[in-house]
N, C-alpha and C positions, 0 to 999 in steps of 0.2 A: 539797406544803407545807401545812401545817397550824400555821395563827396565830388566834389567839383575841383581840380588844381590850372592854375595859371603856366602853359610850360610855351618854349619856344620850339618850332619845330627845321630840322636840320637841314638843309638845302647843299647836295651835291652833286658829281659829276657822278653818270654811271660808266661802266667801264664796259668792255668787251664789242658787241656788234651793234653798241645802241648811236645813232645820230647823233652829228657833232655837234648840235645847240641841245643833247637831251639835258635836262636836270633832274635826280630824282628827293623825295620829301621822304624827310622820316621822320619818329619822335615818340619817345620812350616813354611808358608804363610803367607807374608802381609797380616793384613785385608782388606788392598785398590786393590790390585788385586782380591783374592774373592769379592767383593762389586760389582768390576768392569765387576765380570764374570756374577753378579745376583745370585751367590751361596746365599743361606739363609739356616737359621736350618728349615722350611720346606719345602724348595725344593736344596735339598744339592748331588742328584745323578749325580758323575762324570763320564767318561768313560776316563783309560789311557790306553796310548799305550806303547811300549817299541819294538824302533826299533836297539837294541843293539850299542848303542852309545846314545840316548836321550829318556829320559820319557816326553811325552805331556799328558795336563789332558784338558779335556774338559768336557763344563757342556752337560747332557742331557737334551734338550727340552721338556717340560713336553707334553701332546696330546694336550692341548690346545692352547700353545704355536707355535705348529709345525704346528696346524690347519688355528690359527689366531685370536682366541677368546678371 
């Protein structure tokens, strides 16, 4: 399935020990595409790339998963 959405992404201040001009970007997912990916809150590790024009995020295969089990 292949879907495209228009969104804006969030621009703020981090907080704690990061440098006083830092700013950090964010910007939120369908829940139906994570659902789609198997993203869960306990198995949530992604891997992105950035090949200076597109960010891709993909899920990591846990060991048992990549096994078979």
């Amino acid at each position: 399935m292949k879907e495209s959405r228009n969104c804006k992404i969030t621009i703020g201040k981090p907080g704690g020990t990061a440098s006083k001009g830092a700013k950090n970007y964010r910007l939120s997912l369908p829940t139906n595409w994570i659902k789609e990916m198997g993203i869960t809150e306990e198995d949530r590790n992604v891997k992105i790339a950035f090949d200076g024009n597109k960010i891709t995020i993909e899920k990591i295969k846990s060991e048992e998963q990549f096994i078979g089990f």
